[in-house]
C-alpha positions as CSV (number, residue, x, y, z in Angstrom):
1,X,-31.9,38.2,-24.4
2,X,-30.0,35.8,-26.4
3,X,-26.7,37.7,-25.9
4,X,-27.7,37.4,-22.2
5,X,-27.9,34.2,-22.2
6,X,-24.9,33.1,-24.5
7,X,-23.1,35.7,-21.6
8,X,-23.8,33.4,-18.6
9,X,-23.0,30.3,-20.6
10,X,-19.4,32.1,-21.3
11,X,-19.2,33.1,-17.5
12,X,-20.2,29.5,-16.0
13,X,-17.1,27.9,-18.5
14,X,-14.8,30.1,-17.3
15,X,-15.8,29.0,-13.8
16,X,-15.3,25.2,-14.0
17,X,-12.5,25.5,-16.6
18,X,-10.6,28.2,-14.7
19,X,-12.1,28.9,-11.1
20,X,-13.4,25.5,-10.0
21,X,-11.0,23.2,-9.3
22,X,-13.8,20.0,-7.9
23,X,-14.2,19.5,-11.9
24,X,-10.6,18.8,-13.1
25,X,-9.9,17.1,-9.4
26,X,-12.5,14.9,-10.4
27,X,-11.3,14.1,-14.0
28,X,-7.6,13.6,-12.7
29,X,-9.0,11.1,-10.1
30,X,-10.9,9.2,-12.7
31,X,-7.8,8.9,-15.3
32,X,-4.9,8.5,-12.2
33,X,-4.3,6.1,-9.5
34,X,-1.4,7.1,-6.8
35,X,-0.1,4.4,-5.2
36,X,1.9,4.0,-2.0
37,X,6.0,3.1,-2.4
38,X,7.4,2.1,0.7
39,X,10.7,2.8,2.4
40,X,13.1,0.4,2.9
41,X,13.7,0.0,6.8
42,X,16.8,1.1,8.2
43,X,19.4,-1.5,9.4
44,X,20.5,-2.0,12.9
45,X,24.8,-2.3,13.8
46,X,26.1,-2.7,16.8
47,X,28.7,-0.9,18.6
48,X,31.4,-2.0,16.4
49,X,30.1,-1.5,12.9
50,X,28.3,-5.1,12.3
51,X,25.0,-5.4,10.8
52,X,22.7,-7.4,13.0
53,X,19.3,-6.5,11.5
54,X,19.2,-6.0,8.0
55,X,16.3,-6.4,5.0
56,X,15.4,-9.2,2.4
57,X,12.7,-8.7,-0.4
58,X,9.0,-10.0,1.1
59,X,5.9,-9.0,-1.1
60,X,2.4,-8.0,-0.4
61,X,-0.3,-9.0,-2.2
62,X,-2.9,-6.0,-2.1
63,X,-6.3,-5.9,-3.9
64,X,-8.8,-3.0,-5.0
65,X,-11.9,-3.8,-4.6
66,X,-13.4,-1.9,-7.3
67,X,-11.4,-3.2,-10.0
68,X,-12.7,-7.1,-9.2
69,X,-14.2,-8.8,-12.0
70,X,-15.1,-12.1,-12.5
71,X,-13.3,-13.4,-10.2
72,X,-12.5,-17.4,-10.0
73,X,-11.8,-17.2,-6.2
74,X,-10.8,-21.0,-5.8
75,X,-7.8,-20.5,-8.4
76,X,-6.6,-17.4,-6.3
77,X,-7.0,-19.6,-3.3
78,X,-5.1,-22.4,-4.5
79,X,-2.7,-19.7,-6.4
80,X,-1.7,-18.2,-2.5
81,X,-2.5,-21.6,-1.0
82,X,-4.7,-20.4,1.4
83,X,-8.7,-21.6,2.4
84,X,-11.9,-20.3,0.6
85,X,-12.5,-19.8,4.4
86,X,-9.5,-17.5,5.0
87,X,-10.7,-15.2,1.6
88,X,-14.1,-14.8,2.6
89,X,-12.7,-14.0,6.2
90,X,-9.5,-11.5,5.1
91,X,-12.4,-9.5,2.5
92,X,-14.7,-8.8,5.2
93,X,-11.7,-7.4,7.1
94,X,-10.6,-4.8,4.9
95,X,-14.4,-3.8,4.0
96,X,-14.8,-3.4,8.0
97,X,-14.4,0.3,8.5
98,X,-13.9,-0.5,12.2
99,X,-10.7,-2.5,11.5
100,X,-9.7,-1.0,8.0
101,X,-11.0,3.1,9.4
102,X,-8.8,3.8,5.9
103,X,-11.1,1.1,3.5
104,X,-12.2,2.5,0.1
105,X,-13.1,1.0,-2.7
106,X,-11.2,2.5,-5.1
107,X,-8.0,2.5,-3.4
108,X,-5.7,-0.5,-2.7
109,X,-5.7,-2.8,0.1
110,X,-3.4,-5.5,1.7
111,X,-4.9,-8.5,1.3
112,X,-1.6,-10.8,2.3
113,X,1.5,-9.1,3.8
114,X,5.5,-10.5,3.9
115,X,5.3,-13.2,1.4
116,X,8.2,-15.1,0.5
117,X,9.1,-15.2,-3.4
118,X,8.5,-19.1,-3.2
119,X,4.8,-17.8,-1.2
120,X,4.3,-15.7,-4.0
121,X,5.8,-17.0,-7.3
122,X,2.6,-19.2,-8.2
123,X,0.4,-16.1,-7.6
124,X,2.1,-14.5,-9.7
125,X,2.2,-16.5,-12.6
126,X,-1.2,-16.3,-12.5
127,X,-1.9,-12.8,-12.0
128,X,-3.6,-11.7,-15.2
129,X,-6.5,-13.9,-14.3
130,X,-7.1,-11.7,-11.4
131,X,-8.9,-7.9,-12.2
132,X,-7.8,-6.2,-8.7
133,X,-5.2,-7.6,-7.2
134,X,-1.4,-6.7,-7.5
135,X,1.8,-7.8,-5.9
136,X,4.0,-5.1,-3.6
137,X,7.1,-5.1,-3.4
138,X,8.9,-4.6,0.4
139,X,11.0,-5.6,3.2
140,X,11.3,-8.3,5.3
141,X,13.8,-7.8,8.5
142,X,16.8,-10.7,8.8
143,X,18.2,-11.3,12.0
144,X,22.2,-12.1,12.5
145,X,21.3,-13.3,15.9
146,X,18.4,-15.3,16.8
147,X,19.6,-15.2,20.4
148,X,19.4,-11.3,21.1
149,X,16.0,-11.6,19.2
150,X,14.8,-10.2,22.6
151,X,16.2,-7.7,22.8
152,X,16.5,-6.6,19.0
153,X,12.7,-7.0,18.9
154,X,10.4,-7.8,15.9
155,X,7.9,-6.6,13.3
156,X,4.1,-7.2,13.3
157,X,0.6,-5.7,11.6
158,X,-0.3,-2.5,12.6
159,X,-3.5,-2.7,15.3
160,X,-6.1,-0.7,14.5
161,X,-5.5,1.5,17.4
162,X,-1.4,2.0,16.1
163,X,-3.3,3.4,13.1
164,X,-5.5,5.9,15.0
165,X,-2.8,7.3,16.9
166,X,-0.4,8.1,14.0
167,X,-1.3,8.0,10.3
168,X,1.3,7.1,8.9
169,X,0.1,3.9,8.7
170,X,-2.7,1.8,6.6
171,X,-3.8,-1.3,7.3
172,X,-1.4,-4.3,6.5
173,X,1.3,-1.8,7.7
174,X,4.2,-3.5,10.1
175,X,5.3,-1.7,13.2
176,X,8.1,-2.7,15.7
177,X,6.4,-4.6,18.0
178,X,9.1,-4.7,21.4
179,X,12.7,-3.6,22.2
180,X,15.0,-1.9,19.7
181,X,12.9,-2.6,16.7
182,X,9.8,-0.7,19.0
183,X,12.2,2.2,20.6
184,X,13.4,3.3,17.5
185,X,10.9,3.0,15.0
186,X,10.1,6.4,13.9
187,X,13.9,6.5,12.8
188,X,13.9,3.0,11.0
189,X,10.0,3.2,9.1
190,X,11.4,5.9,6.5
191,X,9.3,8.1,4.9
192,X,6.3,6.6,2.1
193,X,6.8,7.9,-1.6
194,X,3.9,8.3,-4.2
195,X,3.8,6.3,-7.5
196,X,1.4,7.7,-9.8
197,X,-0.4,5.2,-12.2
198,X,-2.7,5.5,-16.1
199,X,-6.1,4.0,-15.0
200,X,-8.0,3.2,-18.3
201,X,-11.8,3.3,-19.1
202,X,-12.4,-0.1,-17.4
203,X,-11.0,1.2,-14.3
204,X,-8.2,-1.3,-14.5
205,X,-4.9,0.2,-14.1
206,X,-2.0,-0.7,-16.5
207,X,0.5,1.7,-16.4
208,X,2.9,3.8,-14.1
209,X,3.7,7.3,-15.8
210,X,5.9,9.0,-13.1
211,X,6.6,8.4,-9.7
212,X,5.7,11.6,-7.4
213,X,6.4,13.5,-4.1
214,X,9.3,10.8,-3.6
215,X,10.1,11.4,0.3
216,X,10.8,7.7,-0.1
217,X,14.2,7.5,1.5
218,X,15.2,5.6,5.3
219,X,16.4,7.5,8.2
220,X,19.7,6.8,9.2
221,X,20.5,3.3,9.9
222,X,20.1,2.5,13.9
223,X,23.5,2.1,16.0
């Protein structure tokens, strides 16, 4: 009887050490964080070789809910220069599942998007004071010509019914909005890369340890 029994223990180990795979899924997504890279967006020439649309560094700042801890919301507020007002209002956006059909918890969220470094620098200054929120890096498009703006097009958030119908895109994403910035955007987005992060006990995360399934790279620049 007792061998019988010490023979199922033996069996069910090899199952969840071996077999199972919902046991060690659920131990690498305790210990690892993956985080989204983005692509830098391809440039736009004209016919004879000059760049009319090119990139400048913007930064998002994004936020994981889970990982908030005493938070002192007015510093953060006066850190981005924003109302108490506007935070309340931007949370209960990316908790709404109807507007944010991505929102979890435990994964990270836009909060602001295309910050300027002078937007930003306060913020981040003070960023250790905040559990949960972080600062993206992307990019912000710069026009050569503000007078074929119309026709060049712009950038603007993703709607929540551009994310439905392809997605590639989170909440907090930018699309082209109209003309060539619109008609050739599946060329210009790029592909999204995977950064892989350490997430401690706490569940704060401190580390990146490698960078994974890097498909990060622009299309060909627009002509």
């Amino acid at each position: 009887m007792v061998v019988f029994v010490v023979l199922l223990y033996v069996i069910r180990l090899i199952q969840i050490q071996l077999i199972d795979t919902r046991y060690r899924n659920s131990a690498d997504n305790n210990a690892l964080y993956y985080r989204t890279v983005y692509p830098t967006r391809g440039v736009i020439f004209d016919r004879n070789g000059k760049m009319i649309v090119s990139n400048q560094p913007s930064f998002d700042v994004t936020v994981v809910m889970r990982n908030i801890r005493n938070l002192d919301t007015l510093a953060l507020c006066r850190s981005l220069d924003i109302t108490r007002e506007y935070f309340d209002s931007r949370m209960d956006d990316i908790r709404n599942r109807r507007k944010n059909p991505g929102y979890s918890p435990y994964t990270e969220q836009v909060f602001m998007a295309q910050l300027s470094f002078q937007e930003i620098s306060d913020f981040r200054e003070k960023l250790y004071r905040f559990d949960g929120f972080g600062i993206t890096q992307r990019q912000q498009r710069k026009y050569s010509y503000e007078a074929a703006a119309h026709l060049l097009g712009d950038l603007g958030e993703v709607s929540k019914t551009e994310i439905e119908e392809d997605n590639w895109y989170t909440q907090g994403d930018v699309i082209g909005k109209q003309g060539v910035e619109k008609y050739y955007e599946s060329k210009l987005r790029g592909q999204k890369g995977t950064e892989v992060l350490l997430k401690e006990p706490t569940d704060v995360f401190r580390a990146v340890i490698m960078t994974v399934s890097m498909t990060r790279r622009p299309y060909p620049d627009v002509t």
